[in-house]
C-alpha positions in Angstrom: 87.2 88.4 148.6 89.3 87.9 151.6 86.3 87.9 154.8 86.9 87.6 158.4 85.3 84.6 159.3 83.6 83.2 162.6 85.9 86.1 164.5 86.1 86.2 168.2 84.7 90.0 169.0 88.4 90.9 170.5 90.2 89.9 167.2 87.5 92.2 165.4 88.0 95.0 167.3 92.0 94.4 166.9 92.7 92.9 163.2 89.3 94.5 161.4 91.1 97.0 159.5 92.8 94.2 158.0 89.9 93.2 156.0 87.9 96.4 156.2 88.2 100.0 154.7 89.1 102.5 157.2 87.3 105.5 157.9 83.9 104.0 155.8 81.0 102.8 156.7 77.5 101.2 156.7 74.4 102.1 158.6 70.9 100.5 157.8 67.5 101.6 158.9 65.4 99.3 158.6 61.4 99.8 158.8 58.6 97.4 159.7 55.1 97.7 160.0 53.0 96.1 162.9 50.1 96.4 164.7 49.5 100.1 162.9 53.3 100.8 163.9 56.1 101.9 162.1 59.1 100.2 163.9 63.0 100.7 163.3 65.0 97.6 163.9 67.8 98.3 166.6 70.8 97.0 168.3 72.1 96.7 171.8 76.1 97.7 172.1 77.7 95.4 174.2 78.7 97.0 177.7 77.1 100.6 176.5 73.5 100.1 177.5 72.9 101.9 174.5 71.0 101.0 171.3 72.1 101.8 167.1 71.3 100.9 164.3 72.7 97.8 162.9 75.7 98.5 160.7 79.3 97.8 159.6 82.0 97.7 157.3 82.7 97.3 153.8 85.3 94.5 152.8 88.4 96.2 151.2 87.4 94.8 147.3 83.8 94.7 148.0 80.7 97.6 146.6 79.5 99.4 149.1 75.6 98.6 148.1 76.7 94.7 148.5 77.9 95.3 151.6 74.4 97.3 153.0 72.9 94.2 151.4 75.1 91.7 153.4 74.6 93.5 157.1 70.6 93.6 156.0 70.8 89.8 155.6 73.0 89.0 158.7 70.7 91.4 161.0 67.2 90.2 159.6 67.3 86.5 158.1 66.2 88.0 154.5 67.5 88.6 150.9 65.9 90.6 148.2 65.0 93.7 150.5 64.3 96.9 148.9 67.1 99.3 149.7 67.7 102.6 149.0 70.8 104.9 149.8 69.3 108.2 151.1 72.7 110.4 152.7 76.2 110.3 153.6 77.3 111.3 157.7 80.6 113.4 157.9 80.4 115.1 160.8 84.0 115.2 162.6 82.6 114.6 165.7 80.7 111.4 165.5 83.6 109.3 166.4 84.5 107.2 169.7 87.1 109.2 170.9 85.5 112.5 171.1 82.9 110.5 173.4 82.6 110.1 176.8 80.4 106.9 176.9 82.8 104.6 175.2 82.3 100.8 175.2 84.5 99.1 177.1 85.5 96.9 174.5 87.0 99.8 172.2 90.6 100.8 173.1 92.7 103.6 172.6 94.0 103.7 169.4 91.6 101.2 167.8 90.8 101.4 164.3 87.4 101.5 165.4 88.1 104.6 167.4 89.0 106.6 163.7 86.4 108.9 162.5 84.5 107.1 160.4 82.0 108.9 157.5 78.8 106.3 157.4 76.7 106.1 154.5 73.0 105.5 155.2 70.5 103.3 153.8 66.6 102.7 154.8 65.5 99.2 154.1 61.9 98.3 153.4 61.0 94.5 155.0 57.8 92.4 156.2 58.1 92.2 159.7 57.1 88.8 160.5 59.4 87.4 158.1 62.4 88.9 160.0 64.4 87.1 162.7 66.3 89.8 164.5 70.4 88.5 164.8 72.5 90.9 167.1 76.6 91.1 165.5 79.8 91.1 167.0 79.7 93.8 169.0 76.1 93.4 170.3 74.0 91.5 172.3 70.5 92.3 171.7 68.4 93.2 168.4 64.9 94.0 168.4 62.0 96.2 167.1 61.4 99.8 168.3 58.5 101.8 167.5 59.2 104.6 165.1 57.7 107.2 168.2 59.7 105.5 170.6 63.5 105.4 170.2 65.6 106.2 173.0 69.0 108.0 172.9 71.1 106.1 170.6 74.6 106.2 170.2 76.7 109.0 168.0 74.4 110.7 165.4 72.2 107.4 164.9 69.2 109.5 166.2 69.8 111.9 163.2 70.2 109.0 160.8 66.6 107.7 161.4 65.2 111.2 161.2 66.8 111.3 157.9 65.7 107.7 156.9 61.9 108.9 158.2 62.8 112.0 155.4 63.6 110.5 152.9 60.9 107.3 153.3 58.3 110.1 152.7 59.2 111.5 150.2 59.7 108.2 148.1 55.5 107.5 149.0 55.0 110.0 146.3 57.3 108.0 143.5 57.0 104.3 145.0 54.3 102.0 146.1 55.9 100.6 150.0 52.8 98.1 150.8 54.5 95.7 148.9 57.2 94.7 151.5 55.7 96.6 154.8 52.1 94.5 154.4 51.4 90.5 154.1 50.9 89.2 150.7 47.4 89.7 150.9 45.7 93.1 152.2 42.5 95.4 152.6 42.5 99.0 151.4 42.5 100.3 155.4 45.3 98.3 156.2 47.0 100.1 152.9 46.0 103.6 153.9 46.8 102.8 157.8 50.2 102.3 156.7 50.5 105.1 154.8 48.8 107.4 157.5 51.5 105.7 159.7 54.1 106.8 157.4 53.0 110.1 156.7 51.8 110.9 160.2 48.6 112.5 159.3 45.3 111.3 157.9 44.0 110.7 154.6 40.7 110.9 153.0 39.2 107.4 152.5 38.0 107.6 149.4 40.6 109.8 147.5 43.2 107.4 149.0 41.7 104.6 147.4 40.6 106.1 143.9 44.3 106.9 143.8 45.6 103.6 144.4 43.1 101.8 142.5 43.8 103.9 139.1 47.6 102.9 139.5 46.9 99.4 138.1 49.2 97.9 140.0 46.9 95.7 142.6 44.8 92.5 142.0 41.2 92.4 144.0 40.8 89.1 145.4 37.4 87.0 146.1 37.9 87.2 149.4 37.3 89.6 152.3 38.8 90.0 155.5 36.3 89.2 158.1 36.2 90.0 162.1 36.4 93.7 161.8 32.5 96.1 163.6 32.4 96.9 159.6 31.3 95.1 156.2 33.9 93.0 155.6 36.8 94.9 152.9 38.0 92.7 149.8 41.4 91.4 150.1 44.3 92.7 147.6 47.7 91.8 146.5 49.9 93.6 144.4 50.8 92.1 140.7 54.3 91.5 140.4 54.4 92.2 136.9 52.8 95.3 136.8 54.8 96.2 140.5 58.0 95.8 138.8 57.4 98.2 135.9 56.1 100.5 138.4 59.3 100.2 140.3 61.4 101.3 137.3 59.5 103.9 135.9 58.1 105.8 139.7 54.7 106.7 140.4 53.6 110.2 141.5 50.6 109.5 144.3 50.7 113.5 145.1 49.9 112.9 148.6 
């Protein structure tokens, strides 16, 4: 595979196509959970002022999934992510040209200029394993809260409402606490995220008779101590039992 290499930004902007397909690409949304936050990992443009979501291109001989995989790894430090494609973005307007607030780095006639139809995946990661990395034609990369995005550029408002969409309606056929939550866990920290998630509140104890006849989490002898209440057991998930659960989907029903 041919790759454009340690590139200064100019020469991407002028030889990309080169190496690239034209008129495809990549945009990833990529969800964390903090503090009883759902955050979206996003990217200052260069010269714009504006945030997106971290994307790119796809090499000319290269699958499109392996290239989602590649930006995820280049923007957050990790492999192995969970990914999922959820929708493809063809409107004819969300190109450059037909914008006013260009950066100043794009020129007329620029490849990148081209309308280009972006295919969108949400990506599932730990968030204090990440180490945010801008790209080439950025210069800041940081966490948002899910509540709190500002006006992003193009359509990349509509991609995370999309992402948000589609993330809820996998809770019913996949179990997420396995890359949003640290290896170990209580049962409130499982349903806060979910709650988070689904933006509405869950009953305690249906929550947890649900999870716990899924077979798919390991009570620990330990508790989780500091909290006004008796202290909760710690879980984590078994792998083995995760995996086949992966495969085969789960129906929570919530």
């Amino acid at each position: 595979m041919k790759k454009l290499k340690k590139y200064k930004e100019q020469e991407f902007i002028d030889r990309g196509y080169q190496y690239f397909m034209r008129h495809i690409s990549v945009d990833c949304v990529i969800f964390g959970f903090h503090e009883n936050q759902l955050k979206v990992l996003l990217l200052k443009w260069k010269d714009l002022q504006q945030w997106c979501l971290p994307g790119g291109f796809v090499y000319k001989d290269e699958h499109i999934d392996l290239s989602a995989r590649r930006i995820l790894t280049e923007r957050t430090g990790l492999d192995n992510i969970f990914l999922k494609q959820f929708y493809a973005f063809g409107d004819p307007n969300r190109e450059w040209s037909k914008r006013k607030n260009v950066p100043l780095n794009l020129k007329k006639g620029s490849w990148l200029m081209e309308r280009f139809v972006t295919i969108g995946y949400w990506a599932l990661v730990e968030f204090s394993k990440v180490k945010p990395a801008p790209d080439e034609l950025s210069d800041e990369c940081r966490w948002w809260d899910v509540n709190r995005i500002p006006k992003l550029v193009l359509d990349h408002n509509n991609i995370i409402e999309k992402a948000l969409e589609s993330l809820r309606i996998n809770l019913n056929d996949y179990p997420v606490g396995n890359t949003l939550l640290p290896d170990k866990f209580t049962m409130p920290e499982l349903q806060q995220l979910y709650e988070t998630i689904l933006d509405k509140k869950l009953d305690r104890r249906n929550f947890q008779k649900k999870m716990i006849a899924l077979d798919i989490f390991q009570r620990l002898n330990e508790r989780k101590h500091g909290g006004a209440h008796k202290a909760p057991y710690l879980y984590k998930f078994n792998q083995k039992k995760y995996q086949k659960a992966m495969k085969q989907g789960l129906r929570f029903g919530f």
